[in-house]
C-alpha positions in Angstrom: -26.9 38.6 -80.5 -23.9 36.3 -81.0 -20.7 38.8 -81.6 -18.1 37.5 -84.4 -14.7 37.9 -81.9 -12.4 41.0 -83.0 -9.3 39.6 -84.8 -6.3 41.5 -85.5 -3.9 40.3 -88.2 -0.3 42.6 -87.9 2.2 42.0 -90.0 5.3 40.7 -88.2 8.0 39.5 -90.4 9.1 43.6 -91.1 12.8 42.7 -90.3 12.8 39.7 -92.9 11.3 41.6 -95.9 13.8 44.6 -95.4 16.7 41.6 -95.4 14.7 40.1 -98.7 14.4 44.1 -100.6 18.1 45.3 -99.3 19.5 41.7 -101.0 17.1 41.2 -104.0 17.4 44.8 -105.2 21.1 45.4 -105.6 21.5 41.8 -106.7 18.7 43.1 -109.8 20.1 46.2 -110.4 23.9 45.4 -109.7 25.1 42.3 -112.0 22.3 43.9 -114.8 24.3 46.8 -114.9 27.4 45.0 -114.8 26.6 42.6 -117.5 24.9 45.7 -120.2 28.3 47.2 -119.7 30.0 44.4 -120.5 27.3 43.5 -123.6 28.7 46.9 -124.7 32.5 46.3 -124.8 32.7 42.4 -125.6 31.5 39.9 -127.8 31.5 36.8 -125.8 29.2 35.4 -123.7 31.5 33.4 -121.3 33.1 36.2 -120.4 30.2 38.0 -119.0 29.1 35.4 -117.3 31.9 34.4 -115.1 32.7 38.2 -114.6 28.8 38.3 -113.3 29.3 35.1 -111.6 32.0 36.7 -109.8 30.1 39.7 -109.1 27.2 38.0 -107.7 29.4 36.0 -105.2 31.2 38.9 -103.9 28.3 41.1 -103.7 26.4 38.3 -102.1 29.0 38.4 -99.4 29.7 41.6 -98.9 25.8 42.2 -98.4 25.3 39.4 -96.2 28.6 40.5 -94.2 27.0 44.3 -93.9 23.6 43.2 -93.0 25.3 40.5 -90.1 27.3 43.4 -88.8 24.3 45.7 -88.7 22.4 43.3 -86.5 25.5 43.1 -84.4 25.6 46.4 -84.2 22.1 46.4 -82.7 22.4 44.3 -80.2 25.3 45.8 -79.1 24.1 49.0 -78.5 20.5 47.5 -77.0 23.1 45.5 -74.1 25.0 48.7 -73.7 21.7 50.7 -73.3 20.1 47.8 -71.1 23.3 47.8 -68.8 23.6 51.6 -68.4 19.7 51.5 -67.5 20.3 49.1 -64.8 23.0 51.1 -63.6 20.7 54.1 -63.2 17.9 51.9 -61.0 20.2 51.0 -58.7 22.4 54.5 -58.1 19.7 56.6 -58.9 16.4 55.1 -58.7 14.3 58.2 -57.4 15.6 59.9 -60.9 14.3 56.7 -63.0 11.2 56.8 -61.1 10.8 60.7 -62.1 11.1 59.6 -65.7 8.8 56.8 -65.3 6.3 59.2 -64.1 7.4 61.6 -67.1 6.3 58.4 -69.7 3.0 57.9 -67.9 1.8 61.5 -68.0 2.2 61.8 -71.9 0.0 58.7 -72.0 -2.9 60.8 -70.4 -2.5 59.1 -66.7 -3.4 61.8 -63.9 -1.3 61.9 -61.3 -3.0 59.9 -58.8 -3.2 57.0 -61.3 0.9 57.3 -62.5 1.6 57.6 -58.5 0.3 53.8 -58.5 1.6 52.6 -61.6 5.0 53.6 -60.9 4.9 52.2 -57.2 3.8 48.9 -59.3 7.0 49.2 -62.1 9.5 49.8 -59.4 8.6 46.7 -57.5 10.2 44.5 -60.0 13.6 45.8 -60.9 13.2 43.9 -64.3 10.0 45.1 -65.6 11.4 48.6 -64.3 14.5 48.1 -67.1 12.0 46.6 -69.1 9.7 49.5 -69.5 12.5 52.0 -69.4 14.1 50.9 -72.6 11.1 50.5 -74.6 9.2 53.8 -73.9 11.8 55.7 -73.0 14.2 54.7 -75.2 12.2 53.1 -78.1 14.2 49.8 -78.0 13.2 46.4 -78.3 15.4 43.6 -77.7 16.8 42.3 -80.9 16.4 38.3 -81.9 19.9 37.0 -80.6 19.4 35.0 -84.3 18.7 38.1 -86.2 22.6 38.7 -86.7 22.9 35.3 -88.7 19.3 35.5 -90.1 20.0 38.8 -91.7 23.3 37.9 -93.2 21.8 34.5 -95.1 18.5 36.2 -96.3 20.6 38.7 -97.6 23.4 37.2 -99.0 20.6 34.7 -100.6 18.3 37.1 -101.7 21.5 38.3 -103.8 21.8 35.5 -105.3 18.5 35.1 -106.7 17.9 38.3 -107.7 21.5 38.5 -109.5 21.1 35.1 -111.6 17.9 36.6 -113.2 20.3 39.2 -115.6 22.7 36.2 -116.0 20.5 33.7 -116.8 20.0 34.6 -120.5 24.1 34.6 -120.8 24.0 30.8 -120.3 21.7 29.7 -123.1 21.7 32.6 -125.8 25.3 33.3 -127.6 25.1 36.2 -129.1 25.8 39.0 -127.0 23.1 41.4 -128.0 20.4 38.2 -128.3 21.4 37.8 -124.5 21.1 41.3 -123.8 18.0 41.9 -124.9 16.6 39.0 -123.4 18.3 40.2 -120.2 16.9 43.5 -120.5 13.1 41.8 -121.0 13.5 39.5 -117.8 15.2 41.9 -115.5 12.8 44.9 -116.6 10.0 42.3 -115.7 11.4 40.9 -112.6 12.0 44.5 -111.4 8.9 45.6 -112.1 7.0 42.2 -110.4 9.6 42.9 -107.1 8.8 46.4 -107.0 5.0 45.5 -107.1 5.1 43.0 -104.0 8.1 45.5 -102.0 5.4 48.1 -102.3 2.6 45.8 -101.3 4.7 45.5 -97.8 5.7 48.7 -97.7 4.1 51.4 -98.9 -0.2 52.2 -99.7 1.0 53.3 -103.3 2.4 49.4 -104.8 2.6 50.4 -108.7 4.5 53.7 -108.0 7.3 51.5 -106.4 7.1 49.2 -108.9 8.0 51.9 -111.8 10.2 53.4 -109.6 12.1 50.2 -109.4 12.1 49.7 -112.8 13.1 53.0 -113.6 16.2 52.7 -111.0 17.2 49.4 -112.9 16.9 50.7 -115.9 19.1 53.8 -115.5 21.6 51.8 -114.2 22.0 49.5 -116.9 21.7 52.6 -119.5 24.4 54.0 -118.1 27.1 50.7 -118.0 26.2 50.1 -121.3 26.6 53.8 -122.7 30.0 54.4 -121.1 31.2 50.7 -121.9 30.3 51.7 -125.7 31.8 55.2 -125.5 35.2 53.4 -123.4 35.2 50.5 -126.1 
């Protein structure tokens, strides 16, 4: 009988979405906020836009600038790790071999089996670094482009999200017209991003997306409450 061949489909982009969530929800819930508080102390538009427009850019920055040290970060610390690793297998290779052995027998391996296997590892010094750092450490080596990556998926994931509570600013005049449409299109926009960040994320997609909304909409509560108290 013919046998339909076993596919596996992984998702593999895990790195990117986080970029996308970490950029597209602050740049919801950040300049929303910002511009409710403002709806609640002033009575024109242009001002609220360029002080959101402002926002947006320097949180788009900032974000991308934190998410390209981050990487940085990671790659530093997987050369540092890689180097002292290599260190060990030449100055103390009967120790690394020990742990190698250590790793093996957790898997299940009897000891006649993880005598072979480890004879096989240490044969090539690379693979021997190789499988040290990622099961005894737990570290992949990172995308020498993640650094960059990161910082433009972020910083542009800002962006997009940010212009959707701004967007209303640039047609409507009245303030509270363009808050309320604000509110409506953020509330939505939240709730649609919290949908599909769940989807990727988590087996419970609707909770997330209330959650986000909820999140959003405290925030912008709050700025417009104390900007109407302040006012």
């Amino acid at each position: 009988m013919p046998q339909t061949p076993h596919a596996e489909r992984h998702f593999t982009a895990s790195e990117t979405v986080r970029d996308i969530v970490i950029g597209m929800s602050d740049g919801l819930t950040v300049p929303f906020a910002l511009a409710a508080g403002l709806s609640g102390a002033v009575e024109a538009t242009g001002i609220i836009v360029t002080a959101g427009l402002a926002e947006v850019a320097a949180g788009a920055i900032a974000m991308g600038l934190g998410g390209y040290l981050a990487a940085r970060t990671d790659a530093e610390h997987f050369a540092s790790e890689r180097a002292r690793e290599e260190r060990e297998t030449e100055e103390m290779p009967e120790a690394e071999a020990a742990e190698v052995a250590a790793v093996l027998k957790s898997y299940g391996l009897a000891d006649g089996q993880v005598a072979a296997v480890v004879a096989s590892i240490r044969a090539d010094k690379t693979r021997w670094v190789d499988f040290m750092m990622r099961f005894e450490l737990g570290l992949e080596e990172p995308d020498p482009r993640r650094a960059r990556d990161s910082a433009l998926t972020i910083a542009a994931s800002y962006v997009a999200g940010g212009m959707i509570p701004l967007a209303p600013y640039f047609v409507l005049r009245p303030v509270h017209t363009a808050l309320a449409a604000s509110v409506a299109v953020t509330l939505l926009a939240l709730l649609v991003f919290g949908y599909v960040k769940g989807r990727f994320t988590t087996a419970r997609p609707l909770r997330s997306a209330w959650q986000t909304v909820a999140v959003g909409g405290l925030a912008a509560t709050a700025a417009f409450a104390i900007a109407k108290l302040i006012g």
